[in-house]
TORVEX-237918 format. One record per residue (C-alpha): x, y, z negated; residue number from 0. Coordinates in pm, 1 decimal, decimal comma. Last residue first. Layout:
<rs>
<<X Y Z> NUM>
...
</rs>
This chain:
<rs>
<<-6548,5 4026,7 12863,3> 518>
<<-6378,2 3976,5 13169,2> 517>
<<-6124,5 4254,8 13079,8> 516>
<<-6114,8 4074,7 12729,7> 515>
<<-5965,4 3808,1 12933,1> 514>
<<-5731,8 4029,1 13184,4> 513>
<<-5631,5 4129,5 12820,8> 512>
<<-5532,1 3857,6 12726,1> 511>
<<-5347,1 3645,3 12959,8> 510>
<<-5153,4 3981,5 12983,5> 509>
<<-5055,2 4007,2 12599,7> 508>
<<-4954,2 3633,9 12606,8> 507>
<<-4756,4 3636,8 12918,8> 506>
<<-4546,7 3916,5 12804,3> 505>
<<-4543,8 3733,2 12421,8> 504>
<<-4407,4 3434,0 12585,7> 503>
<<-4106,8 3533,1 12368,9> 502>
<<-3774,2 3405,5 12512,7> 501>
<<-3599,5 3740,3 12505,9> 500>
<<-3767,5 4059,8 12590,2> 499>
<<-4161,1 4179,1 12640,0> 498>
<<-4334,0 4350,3 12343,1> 497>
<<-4447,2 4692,3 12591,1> 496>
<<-4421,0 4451,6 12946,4> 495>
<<-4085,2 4410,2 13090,4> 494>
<<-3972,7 4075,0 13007,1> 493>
<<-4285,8 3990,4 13198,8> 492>
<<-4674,2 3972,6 13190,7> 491>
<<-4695,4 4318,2 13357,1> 490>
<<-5042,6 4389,8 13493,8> 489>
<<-5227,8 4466,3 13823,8> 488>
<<-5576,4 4526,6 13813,9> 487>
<<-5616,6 4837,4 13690,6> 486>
<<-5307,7 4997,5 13905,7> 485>
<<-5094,9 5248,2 13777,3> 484>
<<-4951,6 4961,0 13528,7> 483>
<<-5083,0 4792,8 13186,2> 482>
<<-4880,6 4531,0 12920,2> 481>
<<-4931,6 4684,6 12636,6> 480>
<<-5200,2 4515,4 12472,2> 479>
<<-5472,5 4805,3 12425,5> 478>
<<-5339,9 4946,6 12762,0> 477>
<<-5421,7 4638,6 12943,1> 476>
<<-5773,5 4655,2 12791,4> 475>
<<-5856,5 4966,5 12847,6> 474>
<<-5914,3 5298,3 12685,1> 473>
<<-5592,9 5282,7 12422,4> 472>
<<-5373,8 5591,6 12534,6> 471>
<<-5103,6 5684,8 12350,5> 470>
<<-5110,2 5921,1 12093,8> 469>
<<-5092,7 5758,5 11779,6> 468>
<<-4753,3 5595,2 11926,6> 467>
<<-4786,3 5227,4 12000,4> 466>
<<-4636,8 4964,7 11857,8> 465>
<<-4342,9 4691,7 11940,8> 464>
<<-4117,8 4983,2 12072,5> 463>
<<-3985,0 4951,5 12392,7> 462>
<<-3675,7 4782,8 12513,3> 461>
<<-3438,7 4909,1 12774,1> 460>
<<-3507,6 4767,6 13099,0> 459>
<<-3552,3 4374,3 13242,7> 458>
<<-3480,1 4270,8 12902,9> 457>
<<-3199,9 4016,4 13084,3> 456>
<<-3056,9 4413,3 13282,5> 455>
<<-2853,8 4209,3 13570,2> 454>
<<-2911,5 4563,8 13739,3> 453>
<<-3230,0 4449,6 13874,2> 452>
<<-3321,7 4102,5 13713,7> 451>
<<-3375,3 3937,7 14067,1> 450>
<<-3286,6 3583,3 13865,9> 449>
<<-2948,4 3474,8 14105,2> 448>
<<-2833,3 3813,1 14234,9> 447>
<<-2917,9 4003,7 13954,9> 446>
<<-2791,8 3781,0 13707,2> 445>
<<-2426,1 3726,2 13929,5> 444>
<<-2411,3 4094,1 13921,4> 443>
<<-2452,5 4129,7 13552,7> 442>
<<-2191,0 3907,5 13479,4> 441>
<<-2158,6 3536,9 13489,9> 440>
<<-1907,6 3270,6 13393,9> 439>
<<-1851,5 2890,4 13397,8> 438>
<<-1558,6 2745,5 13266,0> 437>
<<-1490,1 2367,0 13292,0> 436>
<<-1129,3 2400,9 13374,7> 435>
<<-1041,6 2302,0 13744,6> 434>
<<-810,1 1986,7 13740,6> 433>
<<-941,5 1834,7 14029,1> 432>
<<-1106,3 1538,3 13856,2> 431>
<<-1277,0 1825,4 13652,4> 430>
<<-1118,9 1943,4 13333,8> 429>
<<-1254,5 1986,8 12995,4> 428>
<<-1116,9 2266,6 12765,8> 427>
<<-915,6 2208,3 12475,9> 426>
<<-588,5 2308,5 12518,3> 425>
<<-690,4 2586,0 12736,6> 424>
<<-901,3 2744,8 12479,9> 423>
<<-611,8 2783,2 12222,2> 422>
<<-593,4 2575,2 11892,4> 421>
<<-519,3 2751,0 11602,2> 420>
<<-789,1 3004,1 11742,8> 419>
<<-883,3 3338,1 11608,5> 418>
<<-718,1 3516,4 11870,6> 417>
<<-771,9 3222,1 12126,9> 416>
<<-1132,8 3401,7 12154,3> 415>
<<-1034,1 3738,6 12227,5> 414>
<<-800,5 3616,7 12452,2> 413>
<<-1082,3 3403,9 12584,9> 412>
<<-1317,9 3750,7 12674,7> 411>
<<-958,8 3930,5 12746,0> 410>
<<-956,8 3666,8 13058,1> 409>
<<-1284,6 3631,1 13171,5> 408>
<<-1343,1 3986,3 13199,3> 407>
<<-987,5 3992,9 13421,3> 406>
<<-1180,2 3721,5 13619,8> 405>
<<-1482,4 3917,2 13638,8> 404>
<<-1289,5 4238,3 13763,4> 403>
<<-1118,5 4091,1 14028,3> 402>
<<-1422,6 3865,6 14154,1> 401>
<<-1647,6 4224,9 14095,5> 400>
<<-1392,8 4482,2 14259,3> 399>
<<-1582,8 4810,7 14271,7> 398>
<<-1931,3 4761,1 14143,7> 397>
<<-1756,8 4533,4 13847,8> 396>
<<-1753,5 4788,1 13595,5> 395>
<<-2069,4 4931,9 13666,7> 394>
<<-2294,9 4629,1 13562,5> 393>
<<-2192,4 4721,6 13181,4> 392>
<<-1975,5 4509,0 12973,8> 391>
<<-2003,2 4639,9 12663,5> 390>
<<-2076,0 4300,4 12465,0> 389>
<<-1999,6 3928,6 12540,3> 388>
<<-2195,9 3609,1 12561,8> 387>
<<-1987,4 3318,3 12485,3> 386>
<<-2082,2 2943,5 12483,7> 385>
<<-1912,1 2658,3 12408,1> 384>
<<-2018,3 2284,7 12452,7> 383>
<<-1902,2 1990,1 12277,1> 382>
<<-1723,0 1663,7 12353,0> 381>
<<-1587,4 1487,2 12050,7> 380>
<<-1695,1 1137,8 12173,9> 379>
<<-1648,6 1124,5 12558,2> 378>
<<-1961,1 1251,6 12750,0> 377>
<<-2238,0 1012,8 12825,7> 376>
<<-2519,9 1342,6 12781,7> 375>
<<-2440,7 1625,5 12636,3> 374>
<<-2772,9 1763,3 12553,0> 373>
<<-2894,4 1538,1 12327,1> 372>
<<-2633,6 1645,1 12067,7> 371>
<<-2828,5 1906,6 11961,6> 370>
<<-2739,2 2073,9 11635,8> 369>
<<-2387,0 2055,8 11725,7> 368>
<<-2442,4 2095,4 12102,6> 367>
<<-2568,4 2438,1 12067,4> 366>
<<-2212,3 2535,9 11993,8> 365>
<<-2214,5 2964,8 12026,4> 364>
<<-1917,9 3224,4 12047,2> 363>
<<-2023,8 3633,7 12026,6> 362>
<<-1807,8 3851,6 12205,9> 361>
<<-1607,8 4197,4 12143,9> 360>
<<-1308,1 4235,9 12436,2> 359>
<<-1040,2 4367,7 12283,1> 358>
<<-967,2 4543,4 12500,3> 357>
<<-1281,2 4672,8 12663,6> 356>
<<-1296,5 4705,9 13080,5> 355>
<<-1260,1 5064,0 13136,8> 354>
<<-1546,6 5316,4 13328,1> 353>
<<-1514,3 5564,1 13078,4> 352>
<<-1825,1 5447,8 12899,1> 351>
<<-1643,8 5075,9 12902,9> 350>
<<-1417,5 5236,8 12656,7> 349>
<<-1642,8 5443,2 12451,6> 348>
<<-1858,3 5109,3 12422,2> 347>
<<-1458,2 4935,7 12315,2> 346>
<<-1358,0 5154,1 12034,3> 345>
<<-1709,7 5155,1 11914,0> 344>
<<-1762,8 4819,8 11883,9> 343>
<<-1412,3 4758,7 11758,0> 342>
<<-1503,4 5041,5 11470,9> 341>
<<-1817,4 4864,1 11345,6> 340>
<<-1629,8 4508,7 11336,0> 339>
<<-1716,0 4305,5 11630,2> 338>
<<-1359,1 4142,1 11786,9> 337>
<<-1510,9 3800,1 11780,6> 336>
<<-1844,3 3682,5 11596,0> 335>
<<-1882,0 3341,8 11563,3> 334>
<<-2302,3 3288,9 11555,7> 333>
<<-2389,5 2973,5 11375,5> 332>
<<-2239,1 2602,8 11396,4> 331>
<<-1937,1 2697,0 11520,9> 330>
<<-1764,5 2840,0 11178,0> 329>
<<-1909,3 2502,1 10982,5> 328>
<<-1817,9 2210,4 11264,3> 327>
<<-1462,8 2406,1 11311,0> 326>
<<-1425,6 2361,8 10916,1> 325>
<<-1241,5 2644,8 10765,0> 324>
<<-867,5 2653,2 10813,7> 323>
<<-824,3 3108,8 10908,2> 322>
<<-645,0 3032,2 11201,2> 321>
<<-914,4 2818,4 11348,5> 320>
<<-920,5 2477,1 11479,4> 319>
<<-1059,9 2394,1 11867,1> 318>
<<-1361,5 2159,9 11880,8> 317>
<<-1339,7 1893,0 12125,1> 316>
<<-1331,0 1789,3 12476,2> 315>
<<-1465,7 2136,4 12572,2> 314>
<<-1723,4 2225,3 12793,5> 313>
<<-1705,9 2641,4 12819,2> 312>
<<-1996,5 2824,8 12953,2> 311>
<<-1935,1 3190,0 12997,1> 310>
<<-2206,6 3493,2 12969,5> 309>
<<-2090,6 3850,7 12973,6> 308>
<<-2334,2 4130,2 12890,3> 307>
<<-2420,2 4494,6 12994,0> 306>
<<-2717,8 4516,1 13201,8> 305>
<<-2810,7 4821,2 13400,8> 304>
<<-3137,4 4936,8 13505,3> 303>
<<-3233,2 5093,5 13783,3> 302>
<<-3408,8 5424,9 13771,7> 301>
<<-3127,9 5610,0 13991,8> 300>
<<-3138,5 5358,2 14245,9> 299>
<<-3495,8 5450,7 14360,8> 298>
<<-3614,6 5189,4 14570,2> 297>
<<-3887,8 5327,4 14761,0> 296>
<<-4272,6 5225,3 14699,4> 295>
<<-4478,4 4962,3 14865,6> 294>
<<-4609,6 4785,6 14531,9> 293>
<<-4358,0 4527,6 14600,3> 292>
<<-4078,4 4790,3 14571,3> 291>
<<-4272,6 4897,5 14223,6> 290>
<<-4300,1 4573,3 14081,4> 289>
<<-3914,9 4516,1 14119,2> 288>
<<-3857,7 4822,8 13866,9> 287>
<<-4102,4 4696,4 13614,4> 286>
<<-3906,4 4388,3 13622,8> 285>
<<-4071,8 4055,9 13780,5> 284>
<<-4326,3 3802,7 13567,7> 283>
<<-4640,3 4048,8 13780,5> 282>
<<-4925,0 3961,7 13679,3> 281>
<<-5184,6 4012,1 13960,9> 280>
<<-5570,2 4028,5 13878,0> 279>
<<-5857,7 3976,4 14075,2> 278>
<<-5729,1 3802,4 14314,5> 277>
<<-5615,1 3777,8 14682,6> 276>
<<-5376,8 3510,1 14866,8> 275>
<<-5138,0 3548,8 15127,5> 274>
<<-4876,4 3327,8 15306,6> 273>
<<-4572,7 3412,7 15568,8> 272>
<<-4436,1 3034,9 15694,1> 271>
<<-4144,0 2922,9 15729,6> 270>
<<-3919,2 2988,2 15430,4> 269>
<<-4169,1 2970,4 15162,7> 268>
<<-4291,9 3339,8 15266,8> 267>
<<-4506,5 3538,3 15016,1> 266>
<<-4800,3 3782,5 15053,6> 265>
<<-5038,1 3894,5 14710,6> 264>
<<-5363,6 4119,0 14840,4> 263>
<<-5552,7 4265,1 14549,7> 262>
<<-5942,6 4246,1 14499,8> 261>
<<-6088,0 4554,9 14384,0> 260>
<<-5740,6 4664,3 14544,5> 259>
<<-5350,7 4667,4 14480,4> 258>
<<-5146,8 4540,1 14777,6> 257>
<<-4855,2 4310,9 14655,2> 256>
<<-4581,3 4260,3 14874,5> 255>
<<-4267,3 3976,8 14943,2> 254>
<<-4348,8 3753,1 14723,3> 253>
<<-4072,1 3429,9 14781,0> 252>
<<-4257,5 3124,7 14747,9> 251>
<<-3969,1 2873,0 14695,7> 250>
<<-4204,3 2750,0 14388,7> 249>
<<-4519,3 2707,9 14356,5> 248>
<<-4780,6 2637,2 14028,1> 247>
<<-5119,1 2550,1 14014,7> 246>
<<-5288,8 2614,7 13753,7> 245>
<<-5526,7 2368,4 13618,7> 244>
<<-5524,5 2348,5 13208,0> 243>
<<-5238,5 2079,2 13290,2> 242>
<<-5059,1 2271,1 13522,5> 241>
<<-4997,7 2516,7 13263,7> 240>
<<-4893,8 2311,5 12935,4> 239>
<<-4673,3 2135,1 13162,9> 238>
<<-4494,5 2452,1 13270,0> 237>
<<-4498,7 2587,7 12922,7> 236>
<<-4329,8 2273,4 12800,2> 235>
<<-4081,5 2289,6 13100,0> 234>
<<-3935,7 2583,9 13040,4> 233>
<<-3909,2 2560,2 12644,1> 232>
<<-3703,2 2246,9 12764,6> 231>
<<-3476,1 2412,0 13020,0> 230>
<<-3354,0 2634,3 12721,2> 229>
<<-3189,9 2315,1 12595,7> 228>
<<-3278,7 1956,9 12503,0> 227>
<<-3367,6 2081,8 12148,3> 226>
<<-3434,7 2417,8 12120,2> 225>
<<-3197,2 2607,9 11896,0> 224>
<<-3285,9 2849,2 11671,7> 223>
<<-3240,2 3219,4 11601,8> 222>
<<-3440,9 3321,8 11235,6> 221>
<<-3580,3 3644,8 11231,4> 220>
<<-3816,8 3574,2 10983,6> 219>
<<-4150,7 3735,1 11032,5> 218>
<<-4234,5 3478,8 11337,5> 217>
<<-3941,3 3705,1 11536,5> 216>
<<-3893,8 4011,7 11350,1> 215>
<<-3473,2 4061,6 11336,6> 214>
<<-3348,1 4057,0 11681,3> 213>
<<-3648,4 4285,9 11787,9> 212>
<<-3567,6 4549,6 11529,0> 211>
<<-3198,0 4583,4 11636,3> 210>
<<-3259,8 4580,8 12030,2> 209>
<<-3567,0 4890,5 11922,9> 208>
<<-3242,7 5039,9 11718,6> 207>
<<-2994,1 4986,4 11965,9> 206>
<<-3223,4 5209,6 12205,2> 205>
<<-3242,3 5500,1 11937,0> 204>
<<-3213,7 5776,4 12202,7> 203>
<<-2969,3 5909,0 11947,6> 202>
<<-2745,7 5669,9 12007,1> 201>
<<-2529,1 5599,9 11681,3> 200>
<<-2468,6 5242,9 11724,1> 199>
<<-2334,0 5329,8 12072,4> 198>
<<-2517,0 5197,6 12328,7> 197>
<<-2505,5 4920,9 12628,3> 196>
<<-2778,2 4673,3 12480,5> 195>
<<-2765,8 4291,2 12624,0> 194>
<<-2725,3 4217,9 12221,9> 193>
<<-2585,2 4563,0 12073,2> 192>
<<-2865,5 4599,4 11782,7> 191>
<<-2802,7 4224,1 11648,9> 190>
<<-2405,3 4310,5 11659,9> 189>
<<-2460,8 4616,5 11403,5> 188>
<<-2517,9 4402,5 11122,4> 187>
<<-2201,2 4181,9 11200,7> 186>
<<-2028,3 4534,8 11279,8> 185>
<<-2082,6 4646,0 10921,2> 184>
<<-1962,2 4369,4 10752,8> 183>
<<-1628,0 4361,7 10961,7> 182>
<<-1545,2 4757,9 10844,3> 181>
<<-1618,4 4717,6 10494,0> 180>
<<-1787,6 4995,5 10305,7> 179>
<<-2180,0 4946,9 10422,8> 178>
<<-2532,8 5127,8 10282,7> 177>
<<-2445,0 5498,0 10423,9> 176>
<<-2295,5 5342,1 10739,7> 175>
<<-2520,0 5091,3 10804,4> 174>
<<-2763,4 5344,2 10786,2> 173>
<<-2620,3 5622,1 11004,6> 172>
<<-2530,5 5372,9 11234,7> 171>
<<-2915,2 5254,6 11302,0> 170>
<<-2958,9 5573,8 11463,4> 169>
<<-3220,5 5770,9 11263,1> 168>
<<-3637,7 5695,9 11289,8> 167>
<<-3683,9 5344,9 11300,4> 166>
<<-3496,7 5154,8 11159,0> 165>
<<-3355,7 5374,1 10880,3> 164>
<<-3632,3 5579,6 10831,4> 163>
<<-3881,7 5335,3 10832,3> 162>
<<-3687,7 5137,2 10595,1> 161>
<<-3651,9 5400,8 10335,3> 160>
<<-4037,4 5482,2 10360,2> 159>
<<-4095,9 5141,9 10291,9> 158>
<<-4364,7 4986,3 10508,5> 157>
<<-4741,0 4964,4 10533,7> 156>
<<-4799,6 5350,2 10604,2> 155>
<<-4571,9 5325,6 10912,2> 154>
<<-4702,5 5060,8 11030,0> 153>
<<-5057,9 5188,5 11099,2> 152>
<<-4855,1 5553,9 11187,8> 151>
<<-4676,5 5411,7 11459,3> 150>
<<-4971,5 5257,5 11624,8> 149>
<<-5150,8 4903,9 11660,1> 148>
<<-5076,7 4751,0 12027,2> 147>
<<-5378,1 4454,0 12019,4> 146>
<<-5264,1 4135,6 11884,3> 145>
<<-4983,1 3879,5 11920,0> 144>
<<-4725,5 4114,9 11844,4> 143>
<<-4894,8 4247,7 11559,8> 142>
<<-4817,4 3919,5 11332,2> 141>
<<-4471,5 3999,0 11302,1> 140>
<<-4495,9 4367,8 11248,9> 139>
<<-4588,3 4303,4 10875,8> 138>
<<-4323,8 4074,0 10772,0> 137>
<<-4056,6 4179,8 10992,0> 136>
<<-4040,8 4509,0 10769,6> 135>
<<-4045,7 4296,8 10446,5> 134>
<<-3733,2 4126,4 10595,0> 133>
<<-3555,5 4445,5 10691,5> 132>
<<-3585,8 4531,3 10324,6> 131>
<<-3473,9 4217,9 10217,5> 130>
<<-3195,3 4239,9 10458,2> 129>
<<-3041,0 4560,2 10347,3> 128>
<<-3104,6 4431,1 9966,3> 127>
<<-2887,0 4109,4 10018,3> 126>
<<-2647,8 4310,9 10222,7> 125>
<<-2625,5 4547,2 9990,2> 124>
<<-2543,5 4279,8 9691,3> 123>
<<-2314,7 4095,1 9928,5> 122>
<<-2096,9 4427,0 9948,5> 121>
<<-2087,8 4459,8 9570,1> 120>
<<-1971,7 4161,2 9508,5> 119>
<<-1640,6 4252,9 9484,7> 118>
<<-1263,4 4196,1 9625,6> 117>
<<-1450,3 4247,4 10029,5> 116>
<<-1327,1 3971,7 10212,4> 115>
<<-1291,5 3728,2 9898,1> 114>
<<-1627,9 3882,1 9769,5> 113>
<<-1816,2 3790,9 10099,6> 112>
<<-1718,8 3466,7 10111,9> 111>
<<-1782,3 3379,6 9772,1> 110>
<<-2127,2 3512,5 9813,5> 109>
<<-2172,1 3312,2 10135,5> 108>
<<-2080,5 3020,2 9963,3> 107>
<<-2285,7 3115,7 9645,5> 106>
<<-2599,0 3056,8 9859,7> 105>
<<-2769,2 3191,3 10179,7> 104>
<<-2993,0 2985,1 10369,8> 103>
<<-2853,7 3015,1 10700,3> 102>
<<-2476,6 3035,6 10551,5> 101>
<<-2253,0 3357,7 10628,3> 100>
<<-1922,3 3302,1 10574,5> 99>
<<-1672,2 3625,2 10627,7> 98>
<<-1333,1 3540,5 10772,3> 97>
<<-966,2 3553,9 10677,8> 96>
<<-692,1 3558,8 10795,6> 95>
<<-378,2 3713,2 10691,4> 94>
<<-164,4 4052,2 10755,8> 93>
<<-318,1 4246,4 10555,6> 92>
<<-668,0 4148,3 10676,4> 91>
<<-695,2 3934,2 10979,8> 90>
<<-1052,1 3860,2 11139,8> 89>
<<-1280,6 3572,3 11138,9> 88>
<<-1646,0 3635,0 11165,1> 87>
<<-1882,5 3315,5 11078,8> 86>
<<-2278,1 3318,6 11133,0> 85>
<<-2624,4 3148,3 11048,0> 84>
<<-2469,5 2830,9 10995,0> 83>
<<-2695,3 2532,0 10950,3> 82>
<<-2815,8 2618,3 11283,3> 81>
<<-3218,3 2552,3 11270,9> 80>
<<-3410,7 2312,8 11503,6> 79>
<<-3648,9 2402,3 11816,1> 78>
<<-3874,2 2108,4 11909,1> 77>
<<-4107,7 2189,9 12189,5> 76>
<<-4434,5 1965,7 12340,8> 75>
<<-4604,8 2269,7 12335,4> 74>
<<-4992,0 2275,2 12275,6> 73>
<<-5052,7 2594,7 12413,5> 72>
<<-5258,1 2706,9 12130,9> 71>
<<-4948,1 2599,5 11896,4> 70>
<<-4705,1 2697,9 12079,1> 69>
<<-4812,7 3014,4 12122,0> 68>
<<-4892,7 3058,4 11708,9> 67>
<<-4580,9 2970,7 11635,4> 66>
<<-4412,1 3308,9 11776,3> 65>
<<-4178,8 3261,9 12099,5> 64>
<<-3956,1 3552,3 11913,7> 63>
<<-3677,1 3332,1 11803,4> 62>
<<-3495,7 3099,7 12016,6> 61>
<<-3137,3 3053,6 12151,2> 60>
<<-2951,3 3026,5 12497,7> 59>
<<-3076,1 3241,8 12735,4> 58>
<<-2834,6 3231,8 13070,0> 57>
<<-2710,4 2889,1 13173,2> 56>
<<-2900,1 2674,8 12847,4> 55>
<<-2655,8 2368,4 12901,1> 54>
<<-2669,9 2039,8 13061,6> 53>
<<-2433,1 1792,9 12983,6> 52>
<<-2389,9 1501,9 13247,7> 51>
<<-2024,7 1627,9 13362,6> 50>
<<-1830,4 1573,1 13682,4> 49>
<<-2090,9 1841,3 13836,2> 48>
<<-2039,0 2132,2 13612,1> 47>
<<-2299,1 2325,8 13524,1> 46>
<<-2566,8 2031,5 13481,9> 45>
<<-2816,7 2339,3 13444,3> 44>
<<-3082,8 2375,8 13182,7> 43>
<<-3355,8 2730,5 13221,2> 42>
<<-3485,4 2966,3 13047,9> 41>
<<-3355,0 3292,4 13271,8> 40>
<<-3595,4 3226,5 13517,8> 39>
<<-3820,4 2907,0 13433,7> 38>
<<-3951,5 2712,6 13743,4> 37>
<<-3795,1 2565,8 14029,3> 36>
<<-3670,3 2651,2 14379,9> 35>
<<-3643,8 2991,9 14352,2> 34>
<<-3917,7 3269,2 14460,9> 33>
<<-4153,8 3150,8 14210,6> 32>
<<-4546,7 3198,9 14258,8> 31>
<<-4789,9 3111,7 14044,7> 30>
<<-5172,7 3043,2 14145,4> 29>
<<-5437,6 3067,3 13861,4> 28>
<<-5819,7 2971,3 13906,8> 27>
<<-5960,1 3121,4 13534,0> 26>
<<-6132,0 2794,1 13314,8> 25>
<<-6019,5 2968,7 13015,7> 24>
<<-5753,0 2688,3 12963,1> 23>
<<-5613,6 2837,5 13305,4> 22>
<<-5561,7 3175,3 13182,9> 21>
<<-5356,7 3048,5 12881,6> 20>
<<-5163,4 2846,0 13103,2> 19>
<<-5045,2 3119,5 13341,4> 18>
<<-4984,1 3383,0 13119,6> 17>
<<-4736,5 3106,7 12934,6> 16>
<<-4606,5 2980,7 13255,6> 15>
<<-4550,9 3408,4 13401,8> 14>
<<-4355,8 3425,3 13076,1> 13>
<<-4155,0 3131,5 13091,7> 12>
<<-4044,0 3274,7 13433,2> 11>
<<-4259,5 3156,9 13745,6> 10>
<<-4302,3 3491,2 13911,8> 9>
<<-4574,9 3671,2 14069,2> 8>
<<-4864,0 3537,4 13885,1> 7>
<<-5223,7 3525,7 14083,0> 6>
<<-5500,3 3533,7 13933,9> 5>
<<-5905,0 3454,1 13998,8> 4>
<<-5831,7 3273,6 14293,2> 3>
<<-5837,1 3324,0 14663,2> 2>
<<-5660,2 3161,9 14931,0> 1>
<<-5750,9 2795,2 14853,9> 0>
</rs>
């Protein structure tokens, strides 16, 4: 079969969910994956040989795949809440201490934040900063699944405070004005940073569109864990795809894509050059890939950058911290390391001058205590780590990137040991060889390995969920966001107007408006 109604450049979880919804509309769907299996970013890897665990490699938590996906998809997908939603040591007068945040708040947290702070006045504006943020989430929640609505729609629905501070001003202004302590305001701050280089005061309001996206997924913003890994919201879309009749390939490698009444997709599987036409081609690749396959000229000055550090740590157990609280209770939820609002700054302004941050600011995960099942026969007390950190941009490592990525590598555990009674290297697994079990990747290593240009994981800055009141609506793929120069070639990816983190919203949007295209 070498022509089908569409073909999806890209097996990501976004190209599986465009792909399955097509296919349960009785649509002829051919994906295409350059690698050698499905997923992208979402993916499980057995990162270190000696070991049966298998962790989430690159996206590691879930939050904006809303309900209703799964549930027209029919997704065979658990995804369970941290009983922690975060934990930020740090030393004050000499001493540490660290702020408690519980998932479902309670006097715990309130303690905590009173001990940090000597009142309760910094819980009460956190309590009211969040509400607000909350109602927000609320009503742009269900919009993501639906045609773009504009600025003004929203606008009129939510708090004039709110708008303003989310939306409007840099999100530093507000944490500012409604934030004393340092720490506190670089825990709200971190959700705006995540794969975001910016300064919380950016005008161009980038950290705020990161911010808002961190905080809306299914109106609650809650970050959970899916059980057996990333790999498993992977292959729940994939089954849910070949199922409804698509068929799926992988070590196809597109190579062009020739617009038309009927477009022209060629790909090579490493023998043979291969072409297929549709009606529609969704492209699961970066707005910035599209164009090269489109024929145009790489234009290096319209790449994107990413800014993160990933490492994968196994660990034979649980290190202690400085500060005595449980290692189960601070690992359990987001650790936050070296992020109060003036080491985020310290260290963007840094990396903005071309310098590796020190100290490096990082966030430290343990999926493996909500989900065991990914370990695997591992010794008792085994648990994973991982750490994704902030402002480090692609450019740091043009020069020297082994150098540079091991010096990354270092300040990124430094920062970690810190904290730490017990230091990384105490803990860490070894391989018959004696090599730690670390595993690390920077934005070259993402590029090189998932053809996210720049090692940019939103595939670009992000866009705002909405559009303005004058953008144009006329067609279909401009109704949901997802449209290119070409009418029938779309963006189902990262990339697309809601596209970013583990979403399926991408495919969503495109599966439907090449529908309502079709009338």
């Amino acid at each position: 079969m070498t022509r089908y109604d569409a073909v999806v450049v890209g097996g990501g979880h976004n190209g599986l969910t465009a792909a399955a919804y097509l296919a349960r509309a009785g649509l002829s769907v051919l994906v295409l994956e350059r690698l050698g299996h499905v997923g992208g970013a979402a993916v499980s890897t057995q990162a270190f040989p000696d070991f049966p665990t298998r962790l989430s490699r690159y996206s590691y938590l879930v939050s904006l795949l809303p309900e209703q996906v799964a549930s027209d998809l029919g997704l065979n997908l658990q995804l369970v809440s941290r009983t922690t939603a975060s934990y930020s040591p740090v030393v004050r007068g000499g001493r540490p201490v660290g702020l408690l945040v519980e998932r479902d708040e309670g006097e715990a947290t309130r303690t905590s934040f009173r001990e940090l702070t000597g009142s309760d006045e910094e819980y009460d504006a956190w309590r009211t900063f969040y509400d607000e943020v909350g109602r927000l989430a609320e009503v742009v929640a269900p919009t993501l699944t639906q045609p773009l609505v504009t600025d003004a729609t929203l606008r009129a629905a939510v708090d004039p405070v709110t708008w303003r501070d989310v939306v409007e001003r840099p999100l530093g202004e507000a944490i500012e004005r409604r934030f004393r302590d340092d720490l506190v305001r670089g825990v709200v701050g971190t959700d705006a940073l995540i794969g975001t280089f910016a300064s919380l005061r950016d005008p161009s309001l980038v950290q705020n569109r990161c911010f808002l996206y961190h905080l809306i997924g299914n109106g609650t913003g809650e970050w959970r864990v899916p059980v057996g890994g990333m790999g498993a919201v992977t292959s729940a879309l994939h089954a849910s795809a070949v199922a409804a009749g698509a068929t799926v390939v992988t070590g196809a490698g597109v190579s062009a894509v020739a617009p038309g009444e009927d477009a022209e997709v060629r790909w090579h599987d490493g023998a043979t050059e291969h072409t297929a036409s549709a009606r529609f081609v969704l492209a699961n690749v970066a707005p910035w890939v599209l164009r090269i396959l489109l024929g145009e000229e790489e234009d290096p000055t319209t790449k994107p950058e990413g800014a993160q550090l990933k490492i994968n740590f196994l660990l034979s157990r649980l290190p202690r911290l400085r500060t005595g609280i449980d290692p189960a209770v601070a690992f359990a939820g987001t650790l936050h390391l070296a992020e109060s609002a003036s080491d985020l700054e310290v260290s963007w302004a840094a990396a903005r001058r071309g310098e590796l941050p020190s100290p490096l600011p990082g966030e430290v995960y343990c999926h493996s205590l909500t989900d065991p099942s990914i370990l695997g026969a591992v010794p008792p007390g085994t648990h994973t780590l991982t750490y994704f950190g902030l402002h480090t941009p692609a450019r740091l490592f043009e020069d020297s990137p082994a150098q540079t990525k091991a010096e990354a590598v270092r300040r990124a555990i430094a920062s970690l040991d810190a904290v730490l009674e017990d230091p990384i290297d105490s803990v860490v697994m070894r391989t018959p060889s004696g090599e730690p079990c670390i595993e690390a990747k920077i934005p070259q290593d993402v590029e090189a390995e998932l053809a996210m240009p720049g090692g940019h994981i939103f595939h670009g800055h992000l866009d705002w969920p909405w559009a303005s009141a004058r953008a144009r609506l006329e067609t279909p793929a401009e109704r949901w966001g997802v449209q290119t120069s070409y009418d029938g070639v779309l963006l189902c990816g990262s990339g697309a107007r809601r596209g970013g983190a583990v979403s399926g919203l991408g495919g969503h949007n495109a599966a439907q408006a090449v529908l309502e295209s079709l009338g």
